[in-house]
C-alpha positions as CSV (number, residue, x, y, z in Angstrom):
1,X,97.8,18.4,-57.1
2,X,95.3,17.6,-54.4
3,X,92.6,19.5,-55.8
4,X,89.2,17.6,-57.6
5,X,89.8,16.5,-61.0
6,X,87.3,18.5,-62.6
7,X,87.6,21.6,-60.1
8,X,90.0,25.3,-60.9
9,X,91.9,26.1,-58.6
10,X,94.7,28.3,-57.5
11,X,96.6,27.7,-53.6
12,X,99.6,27.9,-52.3
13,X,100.9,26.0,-49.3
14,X,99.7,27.3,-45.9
15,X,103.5,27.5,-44.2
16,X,104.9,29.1,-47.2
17,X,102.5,31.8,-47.2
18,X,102.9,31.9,-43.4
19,X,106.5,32.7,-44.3
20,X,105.8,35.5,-47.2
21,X,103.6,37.1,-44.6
22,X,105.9,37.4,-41.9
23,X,108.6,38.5,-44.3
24,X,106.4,41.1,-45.3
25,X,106.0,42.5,-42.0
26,X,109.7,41.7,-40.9
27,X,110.5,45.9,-40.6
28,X,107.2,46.2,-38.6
29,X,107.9,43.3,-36.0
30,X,111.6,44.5,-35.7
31,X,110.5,48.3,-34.8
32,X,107.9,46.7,-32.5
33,X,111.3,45.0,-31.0
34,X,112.8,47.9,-30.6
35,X,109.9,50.2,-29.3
36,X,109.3,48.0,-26.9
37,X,113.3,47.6,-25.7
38,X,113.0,44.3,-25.7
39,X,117.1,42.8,-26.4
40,X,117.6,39.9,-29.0
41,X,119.1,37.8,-25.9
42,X,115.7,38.6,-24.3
43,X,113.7,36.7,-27.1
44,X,114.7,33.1,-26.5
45,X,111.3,31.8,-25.7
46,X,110.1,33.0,-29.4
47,X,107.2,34.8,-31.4
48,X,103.5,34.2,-30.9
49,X,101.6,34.9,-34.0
50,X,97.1,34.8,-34.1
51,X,96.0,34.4,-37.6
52,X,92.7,35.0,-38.4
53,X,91.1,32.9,-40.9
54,X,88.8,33.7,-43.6
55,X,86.6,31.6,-46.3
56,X,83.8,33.4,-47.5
57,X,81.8,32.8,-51.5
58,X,82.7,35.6,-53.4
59,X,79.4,35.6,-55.6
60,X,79.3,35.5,-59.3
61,X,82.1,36.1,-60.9
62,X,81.4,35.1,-64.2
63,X,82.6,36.9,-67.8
64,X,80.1,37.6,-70.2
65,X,82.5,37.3,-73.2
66,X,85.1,34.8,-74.4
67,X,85.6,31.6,-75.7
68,X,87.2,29.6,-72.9
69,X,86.5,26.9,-71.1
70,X,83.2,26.6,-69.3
71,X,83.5,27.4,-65.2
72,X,81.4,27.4,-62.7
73,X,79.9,30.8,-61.8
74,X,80.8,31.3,-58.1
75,X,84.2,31.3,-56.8
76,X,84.9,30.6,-53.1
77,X,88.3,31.9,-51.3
78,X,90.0,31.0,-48.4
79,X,92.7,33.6,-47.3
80,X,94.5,34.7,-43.6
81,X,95.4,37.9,-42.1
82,X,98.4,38.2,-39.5
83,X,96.2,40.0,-36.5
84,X,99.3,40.1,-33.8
85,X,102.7,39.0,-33.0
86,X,104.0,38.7,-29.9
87,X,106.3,37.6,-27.3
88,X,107.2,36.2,-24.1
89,X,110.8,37.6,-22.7
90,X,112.5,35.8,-20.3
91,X,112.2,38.1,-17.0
92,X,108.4,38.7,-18.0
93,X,105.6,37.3,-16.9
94,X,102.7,38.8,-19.5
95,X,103.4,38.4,-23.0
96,X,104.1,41.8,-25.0
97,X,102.6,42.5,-28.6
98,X,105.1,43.8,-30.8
99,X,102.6,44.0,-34.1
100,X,99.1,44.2,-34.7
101,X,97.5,44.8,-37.4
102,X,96.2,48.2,-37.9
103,X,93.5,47.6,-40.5
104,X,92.4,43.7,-40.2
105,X,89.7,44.0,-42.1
106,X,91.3,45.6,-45.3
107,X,92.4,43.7,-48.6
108,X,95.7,44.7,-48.1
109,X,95.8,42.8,-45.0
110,X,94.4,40.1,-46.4
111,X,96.7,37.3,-47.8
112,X,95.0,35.0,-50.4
113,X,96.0,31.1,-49.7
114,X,93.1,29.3,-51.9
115,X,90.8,30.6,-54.6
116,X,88.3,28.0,-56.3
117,X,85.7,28.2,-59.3
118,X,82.9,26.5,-57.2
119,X,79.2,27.5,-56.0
120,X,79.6,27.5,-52.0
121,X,76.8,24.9,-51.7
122,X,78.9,22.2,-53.8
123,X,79.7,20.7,-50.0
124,X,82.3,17.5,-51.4
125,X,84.1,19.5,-53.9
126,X,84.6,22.4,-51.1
127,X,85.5,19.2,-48.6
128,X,88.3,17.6,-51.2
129,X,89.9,21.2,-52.0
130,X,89.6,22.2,-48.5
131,X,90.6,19.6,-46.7
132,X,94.3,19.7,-47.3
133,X,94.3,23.7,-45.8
134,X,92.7,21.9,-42.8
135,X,95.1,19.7,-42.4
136,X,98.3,22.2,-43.1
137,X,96.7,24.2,-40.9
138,X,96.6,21.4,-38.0
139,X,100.0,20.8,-38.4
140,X,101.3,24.5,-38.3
141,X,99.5,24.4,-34.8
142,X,102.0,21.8,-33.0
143,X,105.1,22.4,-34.7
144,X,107.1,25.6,-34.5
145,X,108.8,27.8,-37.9
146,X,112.2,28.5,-37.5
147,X,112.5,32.3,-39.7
148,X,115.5,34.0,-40.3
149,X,114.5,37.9,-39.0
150,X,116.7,41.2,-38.2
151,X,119.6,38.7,-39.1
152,X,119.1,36.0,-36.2
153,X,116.7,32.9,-36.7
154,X,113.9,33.1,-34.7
155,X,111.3,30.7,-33.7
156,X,107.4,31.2,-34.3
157,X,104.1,29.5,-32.9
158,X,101.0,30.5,-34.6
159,X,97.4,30.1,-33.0
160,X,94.3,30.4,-35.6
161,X,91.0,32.2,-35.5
162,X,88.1,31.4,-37.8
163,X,86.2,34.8,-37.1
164,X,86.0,35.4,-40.7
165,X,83.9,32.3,-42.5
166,X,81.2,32.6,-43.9
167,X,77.8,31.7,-42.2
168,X,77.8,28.7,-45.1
169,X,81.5,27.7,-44.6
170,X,81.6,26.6,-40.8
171,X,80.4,23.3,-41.7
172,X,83.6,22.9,-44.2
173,X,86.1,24.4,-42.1
């Protein structure tokens, strides 16, 4: 657990969420596929996916009631939304989006990676949980994730956008 010792805090791993995400919209990117004609031969060079990053405070979200333990009163989450794939074909010379999404700014679209019981101003705490998305995230942009899709593997590059932080959470991110 890389998380503070005194900190709650629920995340999963940034590729394996990459990989429930895409496996989500594996009907969508196939019918893109095929909408666009575009052959399996003809995908060699491999997907192009932007993510758009979001880590915003989420406000109080204490309970009145209950005898748990104490938590802090704000939560902060950090979560992704899958804004386009595309692709490259071999005979082509523009690339050729074969998903976007139709509502990026809904919950539904929205894919949860980190949620943590902590007031947005708590800077080192936000740094130490934080820090280890950052550096998933650095790594998922130079390496490549092999995906078994429509029955073939397939190879996907992802490029990240932080459009969606918070005003207070540039600094962290």
């Amino acid at each position: 657990d890389d998380s503070p010792a005194d900190t709650i805090t629920r995340r999963f791993r940034y590729d394996v969420a990459l990989v429930s995400a895409l496996k989500d919209l594996e009907e969508d990117i196939m019918e893109g596929l095929r909408d666009t004609g575009m052959e399996d031969s003809a995908c060699t060079l491999g997907f192009r996916v932007m993510i758009k990053e979001c880590c915003d405070g989420m406000g109080d979200v204490s309970e009145k009631h209950g005898g748990g333990p104490a938590v802090p009163e704000k939560a902060v989450r950090f979560s992704f939304t899958v804004m386009s794939v595309s692709i490259l074909a071999e005979d082509e010379q523009e690339e050729v989006t074969i998903f976007t999404e139709p509502k990026p700014n809904s919950e539904l679209s929205c894919k949860p990676l980190c949620l943590v019981f902590v007031d947005e101003s708590d800077h080192e705490t936000l740094t130490g949980v934080l820090g280890p998305i950052v550096a998933e995230r650095n790594a998922m942009k130079e390496s490549r994730l092999i995906l078994s899709m429509g029955g073939m593997l397939r190879s996907f590059r992802f490029h990240f956008r932080g459009t969606g932080y918070d005003e207070k959470m540039v600094r962290e991110m």
